[in-house]
Structure formats: C-alpha cells, structure tokens
DSSP file (Angstrom, degrees, kcal/mol; ACC not computed):
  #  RESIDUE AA STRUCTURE BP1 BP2  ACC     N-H-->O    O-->H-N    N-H-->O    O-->H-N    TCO  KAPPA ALPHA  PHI   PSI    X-CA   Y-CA   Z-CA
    1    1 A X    >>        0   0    0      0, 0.0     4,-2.4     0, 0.0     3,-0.9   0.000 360.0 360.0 360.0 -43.3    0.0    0.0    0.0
    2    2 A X  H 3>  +     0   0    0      1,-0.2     4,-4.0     2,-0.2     5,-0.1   0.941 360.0  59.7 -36.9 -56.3    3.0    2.3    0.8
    3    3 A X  H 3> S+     0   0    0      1,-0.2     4,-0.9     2,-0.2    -1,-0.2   0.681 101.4  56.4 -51.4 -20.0    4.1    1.9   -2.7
    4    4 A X  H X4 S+     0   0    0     -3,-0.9     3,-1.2     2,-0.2    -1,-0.2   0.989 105.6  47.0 -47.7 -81.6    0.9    3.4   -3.9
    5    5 A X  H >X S+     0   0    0     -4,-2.4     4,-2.8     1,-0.2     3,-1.1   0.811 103.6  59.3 -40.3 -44.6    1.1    6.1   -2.2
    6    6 A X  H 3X S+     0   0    0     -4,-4.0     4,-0.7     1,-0.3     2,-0.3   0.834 111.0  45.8 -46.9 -37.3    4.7    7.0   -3.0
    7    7 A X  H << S+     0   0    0     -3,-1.2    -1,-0.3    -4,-0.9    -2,-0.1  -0.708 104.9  53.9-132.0  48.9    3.8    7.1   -6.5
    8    8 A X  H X> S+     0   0    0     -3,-1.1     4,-2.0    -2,-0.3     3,-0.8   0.025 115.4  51.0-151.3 -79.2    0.2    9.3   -6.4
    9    9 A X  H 3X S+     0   0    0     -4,-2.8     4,-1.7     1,-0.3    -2,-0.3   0.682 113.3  46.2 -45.6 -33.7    2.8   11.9   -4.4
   10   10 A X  H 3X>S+     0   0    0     -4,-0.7     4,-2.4    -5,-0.1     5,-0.6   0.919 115.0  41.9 -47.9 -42.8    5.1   11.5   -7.3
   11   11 A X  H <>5S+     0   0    0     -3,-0.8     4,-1.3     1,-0.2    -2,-0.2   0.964 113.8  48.9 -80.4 -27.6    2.8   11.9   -9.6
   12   12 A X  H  X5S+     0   0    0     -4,-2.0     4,-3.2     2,-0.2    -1,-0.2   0.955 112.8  55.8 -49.4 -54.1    0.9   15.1   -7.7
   13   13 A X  H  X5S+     0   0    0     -4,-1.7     4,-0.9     1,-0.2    -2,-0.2   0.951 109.7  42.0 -47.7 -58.5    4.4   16.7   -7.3
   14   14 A X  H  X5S+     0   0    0     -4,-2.4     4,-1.0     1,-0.2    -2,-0.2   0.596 106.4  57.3 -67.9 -21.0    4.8   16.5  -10.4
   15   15 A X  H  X<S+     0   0    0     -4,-1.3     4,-1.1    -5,-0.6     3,-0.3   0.969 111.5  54.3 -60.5 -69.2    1.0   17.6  -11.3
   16   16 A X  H >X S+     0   0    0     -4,-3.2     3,-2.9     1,-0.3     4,-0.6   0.758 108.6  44.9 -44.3 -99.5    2.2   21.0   -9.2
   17   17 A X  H 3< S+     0   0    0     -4,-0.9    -1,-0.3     1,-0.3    -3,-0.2   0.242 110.2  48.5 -85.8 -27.1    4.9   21.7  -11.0
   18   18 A X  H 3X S+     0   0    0     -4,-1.0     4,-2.7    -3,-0.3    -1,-0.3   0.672 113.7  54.2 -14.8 -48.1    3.6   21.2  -14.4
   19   19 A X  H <X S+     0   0    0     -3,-2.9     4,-1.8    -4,-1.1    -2,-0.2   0.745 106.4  53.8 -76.1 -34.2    0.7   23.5  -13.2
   20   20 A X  H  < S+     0   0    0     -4,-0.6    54,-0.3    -5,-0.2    -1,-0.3   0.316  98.4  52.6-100.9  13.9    2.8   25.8  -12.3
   21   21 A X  H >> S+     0   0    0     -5,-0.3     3,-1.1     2,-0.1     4,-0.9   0.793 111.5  54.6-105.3 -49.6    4.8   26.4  -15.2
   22   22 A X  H >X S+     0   0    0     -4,-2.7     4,-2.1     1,-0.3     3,-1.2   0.955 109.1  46.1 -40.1 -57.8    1.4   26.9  -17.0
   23   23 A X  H 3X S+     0   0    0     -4,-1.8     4,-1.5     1,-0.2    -1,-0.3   0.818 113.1  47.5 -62.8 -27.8    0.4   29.3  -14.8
   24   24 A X  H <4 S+     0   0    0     -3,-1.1     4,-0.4    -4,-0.3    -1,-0.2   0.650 115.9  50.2 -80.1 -11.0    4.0   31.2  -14.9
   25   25 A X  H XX S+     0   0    0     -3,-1.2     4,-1.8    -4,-0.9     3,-1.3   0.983 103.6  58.5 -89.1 -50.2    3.7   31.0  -18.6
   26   26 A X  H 3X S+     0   0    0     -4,-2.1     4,-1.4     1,-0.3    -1,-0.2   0.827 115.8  27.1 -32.9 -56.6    0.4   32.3  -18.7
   27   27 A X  H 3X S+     0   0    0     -4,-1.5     4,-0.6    -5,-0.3    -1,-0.3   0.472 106.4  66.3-127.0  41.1    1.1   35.7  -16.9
   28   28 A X  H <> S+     0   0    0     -3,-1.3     4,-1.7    -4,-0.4    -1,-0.2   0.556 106.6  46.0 -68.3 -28.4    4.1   36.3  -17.7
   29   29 A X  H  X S+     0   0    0     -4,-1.8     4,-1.4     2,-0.2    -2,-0.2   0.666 114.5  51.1 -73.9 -13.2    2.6   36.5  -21.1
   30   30 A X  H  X S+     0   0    0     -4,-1.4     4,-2.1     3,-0.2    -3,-0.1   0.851 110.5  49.1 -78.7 -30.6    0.0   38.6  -19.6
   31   31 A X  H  < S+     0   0    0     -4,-0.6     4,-0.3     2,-0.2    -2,-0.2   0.730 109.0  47.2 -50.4 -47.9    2.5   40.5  -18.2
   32   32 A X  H >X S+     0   0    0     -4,-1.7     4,-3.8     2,-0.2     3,-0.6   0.881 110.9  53.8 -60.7 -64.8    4.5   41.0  -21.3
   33   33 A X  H 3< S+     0   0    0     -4,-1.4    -2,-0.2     1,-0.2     3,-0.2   0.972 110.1  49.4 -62.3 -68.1    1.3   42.0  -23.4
   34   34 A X  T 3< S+     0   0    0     -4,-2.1     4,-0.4     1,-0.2     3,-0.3   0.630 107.6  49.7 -22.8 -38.1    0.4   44.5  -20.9
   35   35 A X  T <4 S+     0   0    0     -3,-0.6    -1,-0.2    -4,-0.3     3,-0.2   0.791 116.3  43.4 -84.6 -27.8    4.0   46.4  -20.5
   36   36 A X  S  < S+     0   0    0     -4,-3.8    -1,-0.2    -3,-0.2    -2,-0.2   0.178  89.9  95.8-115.4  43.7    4.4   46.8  -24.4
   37   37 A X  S    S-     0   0    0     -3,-0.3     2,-0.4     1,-0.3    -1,-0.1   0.844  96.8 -17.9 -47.3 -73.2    0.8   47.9  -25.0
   38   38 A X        -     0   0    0     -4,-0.4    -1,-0.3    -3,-0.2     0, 0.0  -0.987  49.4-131.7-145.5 164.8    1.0   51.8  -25.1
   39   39 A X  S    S+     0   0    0     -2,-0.4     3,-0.2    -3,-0.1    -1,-0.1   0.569 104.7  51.5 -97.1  -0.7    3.5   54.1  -23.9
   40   40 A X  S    S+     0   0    0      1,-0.1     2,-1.9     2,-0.1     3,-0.3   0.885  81.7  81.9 -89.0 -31.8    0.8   56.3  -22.1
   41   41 A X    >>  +     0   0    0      1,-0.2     3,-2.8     2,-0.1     4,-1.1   0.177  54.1 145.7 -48.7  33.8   -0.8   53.8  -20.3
   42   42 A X  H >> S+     0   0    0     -2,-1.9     4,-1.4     1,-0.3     3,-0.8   0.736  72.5  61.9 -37.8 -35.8    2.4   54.0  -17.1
   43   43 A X  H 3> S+     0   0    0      1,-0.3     4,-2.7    -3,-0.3    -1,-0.3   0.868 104.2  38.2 -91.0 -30.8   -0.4   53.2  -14.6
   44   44 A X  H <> S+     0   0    0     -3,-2.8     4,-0.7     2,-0.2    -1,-0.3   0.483 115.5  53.6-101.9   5.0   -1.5   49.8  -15.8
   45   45 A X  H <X S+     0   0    0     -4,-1.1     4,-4.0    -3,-0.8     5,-0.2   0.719 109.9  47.1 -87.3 -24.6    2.1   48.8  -16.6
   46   46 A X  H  X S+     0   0    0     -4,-1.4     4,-2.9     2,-0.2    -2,-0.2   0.964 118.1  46.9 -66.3 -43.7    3.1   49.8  -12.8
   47   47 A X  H  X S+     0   0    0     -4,-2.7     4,-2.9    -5,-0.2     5,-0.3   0.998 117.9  41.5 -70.3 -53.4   -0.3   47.6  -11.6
   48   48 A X  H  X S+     0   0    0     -4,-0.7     4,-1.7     1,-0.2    -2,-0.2   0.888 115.7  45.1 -76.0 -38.9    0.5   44.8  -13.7
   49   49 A X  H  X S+     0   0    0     -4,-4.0     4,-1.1     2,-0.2    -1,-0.2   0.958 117.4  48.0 -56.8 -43.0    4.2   44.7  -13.0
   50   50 A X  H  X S+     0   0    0     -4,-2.9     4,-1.4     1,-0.3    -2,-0.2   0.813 110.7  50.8 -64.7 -36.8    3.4   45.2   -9.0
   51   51 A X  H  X S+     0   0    0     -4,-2.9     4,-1.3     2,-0.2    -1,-0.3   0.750 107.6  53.7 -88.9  -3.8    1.0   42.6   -9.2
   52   52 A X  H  X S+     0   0    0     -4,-1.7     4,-0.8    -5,-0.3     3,-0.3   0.950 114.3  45.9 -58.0 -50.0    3.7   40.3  -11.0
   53   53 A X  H  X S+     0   0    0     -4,-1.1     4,-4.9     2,-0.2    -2,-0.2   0.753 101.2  59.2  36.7 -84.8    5.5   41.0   -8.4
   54   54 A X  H  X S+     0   0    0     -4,-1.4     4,-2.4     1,-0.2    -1,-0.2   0.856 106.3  54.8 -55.3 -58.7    2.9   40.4   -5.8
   55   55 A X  H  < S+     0   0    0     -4,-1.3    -1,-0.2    -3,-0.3    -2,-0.2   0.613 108.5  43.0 -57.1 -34.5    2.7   36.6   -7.1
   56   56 A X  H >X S+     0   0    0     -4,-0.8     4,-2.6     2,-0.1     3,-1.4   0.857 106.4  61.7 -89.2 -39.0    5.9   35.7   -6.8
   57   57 A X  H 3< S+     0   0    0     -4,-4.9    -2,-0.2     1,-0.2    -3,-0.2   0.968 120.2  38.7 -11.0 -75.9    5.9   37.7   -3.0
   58   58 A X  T 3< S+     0   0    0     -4,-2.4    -1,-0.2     1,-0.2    -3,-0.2   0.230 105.9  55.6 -86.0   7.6    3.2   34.8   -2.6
   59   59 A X  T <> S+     0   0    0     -3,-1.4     4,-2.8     3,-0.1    -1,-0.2   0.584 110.2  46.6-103.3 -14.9    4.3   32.0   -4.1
   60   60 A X  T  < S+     0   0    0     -4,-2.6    -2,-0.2     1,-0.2    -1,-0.1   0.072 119.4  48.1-100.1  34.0    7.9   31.9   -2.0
   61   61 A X  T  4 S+     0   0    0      3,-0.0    -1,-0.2    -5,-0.0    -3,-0.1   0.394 120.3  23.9-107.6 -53.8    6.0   32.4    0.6
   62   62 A X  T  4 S+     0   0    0      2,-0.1     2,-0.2    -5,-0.1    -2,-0.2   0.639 113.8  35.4-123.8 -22.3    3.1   30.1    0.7
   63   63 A X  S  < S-     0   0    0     -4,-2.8     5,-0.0     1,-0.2    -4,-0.0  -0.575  88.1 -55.3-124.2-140.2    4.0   27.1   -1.4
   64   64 A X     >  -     0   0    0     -2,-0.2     4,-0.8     1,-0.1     5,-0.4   0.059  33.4-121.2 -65.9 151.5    6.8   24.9   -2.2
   65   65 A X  H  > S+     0   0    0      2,-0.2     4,-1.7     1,-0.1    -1,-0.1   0.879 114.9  51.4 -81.9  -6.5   10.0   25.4   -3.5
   66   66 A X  H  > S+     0   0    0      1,-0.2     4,-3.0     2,-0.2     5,-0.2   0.968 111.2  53.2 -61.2 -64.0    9.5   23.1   -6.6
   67   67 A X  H  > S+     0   0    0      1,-0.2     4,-0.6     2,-0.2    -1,-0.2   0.507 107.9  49.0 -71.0   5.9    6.2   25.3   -7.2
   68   68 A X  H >X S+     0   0    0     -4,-0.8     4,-2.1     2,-0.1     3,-1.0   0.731 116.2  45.5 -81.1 -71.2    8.2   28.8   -7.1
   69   69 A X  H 3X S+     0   0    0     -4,-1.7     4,-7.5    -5,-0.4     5,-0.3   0.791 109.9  51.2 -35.6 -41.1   10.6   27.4   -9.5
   70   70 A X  H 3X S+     0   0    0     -4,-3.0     4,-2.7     2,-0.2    -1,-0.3   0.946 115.3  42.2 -49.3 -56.6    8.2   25.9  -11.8
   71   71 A X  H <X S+     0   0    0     -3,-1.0     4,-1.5    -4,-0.6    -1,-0.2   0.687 115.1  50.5 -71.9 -37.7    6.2   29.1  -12.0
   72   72 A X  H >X S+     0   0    0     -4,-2.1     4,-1.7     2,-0.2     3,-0.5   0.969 110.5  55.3 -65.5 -62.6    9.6   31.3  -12.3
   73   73 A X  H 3X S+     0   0    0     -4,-7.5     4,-3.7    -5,-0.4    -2,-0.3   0.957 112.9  41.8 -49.4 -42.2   10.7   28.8  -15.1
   74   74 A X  H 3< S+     0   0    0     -4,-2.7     4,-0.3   -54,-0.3    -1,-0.3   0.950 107.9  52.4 -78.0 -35.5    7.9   29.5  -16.7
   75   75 A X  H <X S+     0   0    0     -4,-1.5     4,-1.9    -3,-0.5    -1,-0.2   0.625 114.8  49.0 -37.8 -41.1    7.5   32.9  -16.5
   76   76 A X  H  X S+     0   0    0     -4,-1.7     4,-2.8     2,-0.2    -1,-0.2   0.773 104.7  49.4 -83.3 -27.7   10.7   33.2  -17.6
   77   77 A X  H  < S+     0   0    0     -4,-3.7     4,-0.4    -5,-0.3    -2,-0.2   0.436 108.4  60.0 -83.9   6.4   10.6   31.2  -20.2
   78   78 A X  H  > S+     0   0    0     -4,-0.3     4,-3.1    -5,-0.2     5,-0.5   0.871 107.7  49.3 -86.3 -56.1    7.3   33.3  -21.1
   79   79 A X  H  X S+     0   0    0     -4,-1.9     4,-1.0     2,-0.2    -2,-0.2   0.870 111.1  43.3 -60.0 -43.1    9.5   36.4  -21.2
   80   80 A X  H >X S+     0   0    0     -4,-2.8     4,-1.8     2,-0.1     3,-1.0   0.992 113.6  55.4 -59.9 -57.2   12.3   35.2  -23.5
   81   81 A X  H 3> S+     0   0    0     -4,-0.4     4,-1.5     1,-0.3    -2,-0.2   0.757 116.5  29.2 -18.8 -66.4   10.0   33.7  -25.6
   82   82 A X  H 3X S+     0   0    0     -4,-3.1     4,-0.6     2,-0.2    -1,-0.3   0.404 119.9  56.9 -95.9  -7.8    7.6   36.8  -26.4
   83   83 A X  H << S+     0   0    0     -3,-1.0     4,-0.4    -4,-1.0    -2,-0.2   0.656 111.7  44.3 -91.6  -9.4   10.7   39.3  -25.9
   84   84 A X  H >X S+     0   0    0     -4,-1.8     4,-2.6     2,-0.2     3,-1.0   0.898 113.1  52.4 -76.4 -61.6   12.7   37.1  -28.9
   85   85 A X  H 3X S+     0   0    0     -4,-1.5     4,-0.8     1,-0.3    -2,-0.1   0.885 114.2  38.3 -64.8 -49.4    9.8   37.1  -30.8
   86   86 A X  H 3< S+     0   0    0     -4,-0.6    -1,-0.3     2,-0.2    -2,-0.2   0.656 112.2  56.2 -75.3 -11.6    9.3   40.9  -30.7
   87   87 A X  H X> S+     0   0    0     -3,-1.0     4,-5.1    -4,-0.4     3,-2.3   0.918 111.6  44.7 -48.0 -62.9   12.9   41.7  -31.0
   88   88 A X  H 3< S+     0   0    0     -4,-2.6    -2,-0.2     1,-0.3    -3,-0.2   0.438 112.4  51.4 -61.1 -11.8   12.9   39.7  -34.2
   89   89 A X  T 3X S+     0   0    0     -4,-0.8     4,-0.8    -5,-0.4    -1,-0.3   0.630 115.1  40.4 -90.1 -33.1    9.4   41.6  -35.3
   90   90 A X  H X> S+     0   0    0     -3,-2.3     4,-2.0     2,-0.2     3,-0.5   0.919 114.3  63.4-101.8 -41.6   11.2   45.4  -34.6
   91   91 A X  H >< S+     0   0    0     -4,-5.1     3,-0.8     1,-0.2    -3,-0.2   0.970 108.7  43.4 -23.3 -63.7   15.0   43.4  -36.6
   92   92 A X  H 34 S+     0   0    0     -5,-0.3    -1,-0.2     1,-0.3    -2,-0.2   0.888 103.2  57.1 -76.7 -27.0   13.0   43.1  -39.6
   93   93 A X  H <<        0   0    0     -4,-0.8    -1,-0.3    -3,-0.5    -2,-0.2   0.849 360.0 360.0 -72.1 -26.5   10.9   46.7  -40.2
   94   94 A X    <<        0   0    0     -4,-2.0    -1,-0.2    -3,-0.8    -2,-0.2   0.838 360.0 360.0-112.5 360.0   14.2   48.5  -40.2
C-alpha cells in the first residue's frame, strides 16, 4: 500500500509543477502584453508589473519550492519567448 502512495505523491508533485509552469507561462505573457501595449498607459504597466511582483511575493512564501521554481521557469521562459519574438518583429521593419 505504501508503494501506492509514493507514486500518487510523485505523480501530484509532479502535477504541481507542471501547473505551475502553465500558470507562470500564462502571466508572464500577460504580463509582457500589458508592458508593451502603449507608452501612455504608465499606470496599468506599474499595476501589472506590481501585481507580478505580488505573485511571486506569494508563491515563495506560501508554497513549495518546486512550485516557485516551476512558475519562475515558466514565467521566464514566457518572457524570453515573447521578448525574442518581438525583438525579431522590430529586426525586420528596419
């Protein structure tokens, strides 16, 4: 029965961290689309950055360290991603 268990807690860690890379990819792309919207809107990049912010404040806080990491990997890998992709969009117009 032990063995069970071990292996429904692998596989749940491994649920979390999954989950949490979706969820860092997710707004870090929200994040992203928000800051390079408009250059007057300064108020909603300062709320969306603070509440980026604010989420990682509360994830190293309140869960795991697997599920920080996950959510930082992803998040970061949200940010290269969509900051390559828009380098390589402003490369070609000039």
């Amino acid at each position: 029965m032990t063995t069970f268990e071990e292996v429904l807690r692998i596989l749940g860690i491994l649920a979390r961290a999954l989950g949490m890379i979706a969820f860092g990819i997710t707004s870090g792309w929200f994040t992203w689309q928000a800051f390079n919207q408009s250059e007057e809107g300064w108020r909603l990049k300062a709320i969306v950055f603070a509440v980026f912010f604010l989420f990682v404040a509360l994830l190293a806080r309140y869960t795991s360290p697997g599920g920080l990491g996950g959510y930082l990997l992803g998040a970061a890998g949200a940010f290269l991603f969509w900051g390559m992709i828009d380098r390589k969009g402003t490369d070609q117009e000039e």
